[in-house]
DONU-194601 format. One record per residue (C-alpha): y, z, x negated; residue in one letter. Coordinates in steps of 0.02 Angstrom, whole numbers. Example, Ala and Ser with C-alpha at 12.3 -4.5 7.8 and 13.67 -1.06 7.14 Angstrom:
BEGIN
- c2, c3, c1, residuo
- -225, 390, -615, A
- -53, 357, -684, S
REM end
This chain:
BEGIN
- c2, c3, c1, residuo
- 6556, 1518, -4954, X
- 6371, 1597, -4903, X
- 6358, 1664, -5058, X
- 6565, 1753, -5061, X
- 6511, 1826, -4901, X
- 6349, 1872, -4940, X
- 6418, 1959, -5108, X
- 6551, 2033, -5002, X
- 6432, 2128, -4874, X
- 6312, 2211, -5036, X
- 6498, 2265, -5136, X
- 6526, 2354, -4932, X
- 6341, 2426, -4921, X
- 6386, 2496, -5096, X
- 6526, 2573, -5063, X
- 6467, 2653, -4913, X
- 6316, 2726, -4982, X
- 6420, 2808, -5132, X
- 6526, 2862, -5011, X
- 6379, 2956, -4910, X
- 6296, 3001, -5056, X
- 6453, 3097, -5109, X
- 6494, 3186, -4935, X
- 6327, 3249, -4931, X
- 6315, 3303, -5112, X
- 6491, 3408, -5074, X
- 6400, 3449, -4909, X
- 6258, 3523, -4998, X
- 6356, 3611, -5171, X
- 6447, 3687, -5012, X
- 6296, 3760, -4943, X
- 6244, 3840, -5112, X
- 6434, 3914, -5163, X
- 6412, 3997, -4960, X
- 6250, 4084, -5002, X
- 6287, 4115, -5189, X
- 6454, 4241, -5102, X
- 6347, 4298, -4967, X
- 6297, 4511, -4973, X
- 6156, 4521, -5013, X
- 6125, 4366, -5108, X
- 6041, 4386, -5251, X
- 6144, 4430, -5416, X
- 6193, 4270, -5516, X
- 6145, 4398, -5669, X
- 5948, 4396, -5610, X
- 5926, 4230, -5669, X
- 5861, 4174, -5812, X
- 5993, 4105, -5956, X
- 5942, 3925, -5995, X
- 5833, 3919, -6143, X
- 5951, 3860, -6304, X
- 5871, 3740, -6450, X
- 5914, 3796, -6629, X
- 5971, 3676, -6765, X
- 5898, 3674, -6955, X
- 6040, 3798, -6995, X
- 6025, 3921, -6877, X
- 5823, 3933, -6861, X
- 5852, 4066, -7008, X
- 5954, 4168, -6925, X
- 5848, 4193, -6776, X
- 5706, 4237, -6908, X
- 5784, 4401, -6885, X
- 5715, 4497, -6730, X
- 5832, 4528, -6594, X
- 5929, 4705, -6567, X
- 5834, 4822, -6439, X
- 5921, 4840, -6258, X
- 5990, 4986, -6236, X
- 5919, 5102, -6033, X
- 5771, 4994, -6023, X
- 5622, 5102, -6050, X
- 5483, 4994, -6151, X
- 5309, 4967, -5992, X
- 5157, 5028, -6061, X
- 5042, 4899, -6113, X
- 4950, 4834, -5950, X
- 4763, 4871, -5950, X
- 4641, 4745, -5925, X
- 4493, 4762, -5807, X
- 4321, 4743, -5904, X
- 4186, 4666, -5830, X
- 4043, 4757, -5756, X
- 3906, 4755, -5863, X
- 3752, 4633, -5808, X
- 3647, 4721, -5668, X
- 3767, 4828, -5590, X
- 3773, 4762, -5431, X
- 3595, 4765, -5411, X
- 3588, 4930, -5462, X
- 3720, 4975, -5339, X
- 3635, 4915, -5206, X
- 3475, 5005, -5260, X
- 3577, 5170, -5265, X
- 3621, 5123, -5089, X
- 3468, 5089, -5019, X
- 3389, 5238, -5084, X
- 3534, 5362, -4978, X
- 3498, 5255, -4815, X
- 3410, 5383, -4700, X
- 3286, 5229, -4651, X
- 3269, 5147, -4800, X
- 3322, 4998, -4724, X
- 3490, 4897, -4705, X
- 3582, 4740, -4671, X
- 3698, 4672, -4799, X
- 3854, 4712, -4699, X
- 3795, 4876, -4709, X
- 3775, 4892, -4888, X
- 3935, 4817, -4907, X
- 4003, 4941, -4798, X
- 3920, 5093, -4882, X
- 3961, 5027, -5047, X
- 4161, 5031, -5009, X
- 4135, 5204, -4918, X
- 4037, 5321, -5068, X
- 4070, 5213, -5215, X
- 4229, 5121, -5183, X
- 4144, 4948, -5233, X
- 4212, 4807, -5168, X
- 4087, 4667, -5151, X
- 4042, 4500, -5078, X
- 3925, 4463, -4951, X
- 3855, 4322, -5077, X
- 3841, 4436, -5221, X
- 3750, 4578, -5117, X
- 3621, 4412, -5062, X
- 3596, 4356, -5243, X
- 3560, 4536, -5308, X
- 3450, 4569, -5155, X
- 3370, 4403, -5229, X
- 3343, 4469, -5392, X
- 3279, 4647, -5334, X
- 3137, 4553, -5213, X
- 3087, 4452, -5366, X
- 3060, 4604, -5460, X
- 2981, 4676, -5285, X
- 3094, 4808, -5295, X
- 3166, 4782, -5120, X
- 3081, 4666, -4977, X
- 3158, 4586, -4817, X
- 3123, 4626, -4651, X
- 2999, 4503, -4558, X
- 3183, 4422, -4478, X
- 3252, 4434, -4645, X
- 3413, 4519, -4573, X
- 3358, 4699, -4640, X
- 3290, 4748, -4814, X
- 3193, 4887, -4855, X
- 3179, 4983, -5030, X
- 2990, 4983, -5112, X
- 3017, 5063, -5281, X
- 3034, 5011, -5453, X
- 2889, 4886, -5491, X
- 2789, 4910, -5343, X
- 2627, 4839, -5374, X
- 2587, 4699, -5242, X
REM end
């Protein structure tokens, strides 16, 4: 008798959730068909078609290439950035450091002057590591702080 009852009460639990489960899938199909009609909903035609797989037979016939659209102008090829070539930034920055009327700047500076008269963007790392390289070559030294650097010259013999 337990286990008629017991039996009974899962067959009742089942029923109820399929029962939920349904409401709220109607519930929810509902929602979508509202904002599908809505103005200004996005046209049904701005999707993309599902993808279809081709059979044996027809894989021949799609060898064939597909009939041009007619009103749709073809884009232009997209160009892609190069990269700057190896020492640029460090060059930049010399260029910079050269125009400053002290000879001396800060790297938010640079940074700034670099957007202003050459329209280089560039981070405050990369402006560090090229200020790096250019103090190695003694090209540039810092400041006794090391907030400021000032340009020496090309090579300056130390």
């Amino acid at each position: 008798m337990a286990k008629t009852a017991l039996t009974q009460l899962q067959d009742q639990i089942e029923a109820i959730r399929s029962e939920a489960y349904a409401a709220g899938y109607a519930a929810a199909m509902q929602a979508i068909r509202d904002f599908a009609t809505r103005p200004g909903a996005p046209a049904a035609a701005a999707t993309p078609a599902p993808v279809r797989r081709r059979g044996p037979a027809r894989a021949a016939a799609a060898a064939k290439p597909a009939p041009r659209r007619r009103g749709r102008a073809a884009k232009p090829p997209v160009a892609r950035r190069q990269r700057p070539q190896r020492g640029t930034n460090a060059r930049l920055i010399v260029e910079v450091l050269k125009a400053m009327p002290s000879g001396t700047a800060r790297p938010a500076e640079i940074r700034k002057a670099l957007q202003s008269d050459k329209g280089v963007s560039m981070a405050f790392t990369s402006i560090r590591h090229a200020l790096g390289q250019l103090a190695t070559r003694r090209e540039v030294e810092a400041s006794a702080d090391g907030k400021t650097w000032r340009y020496l010259g090309t090579g300056a013999a130390g």
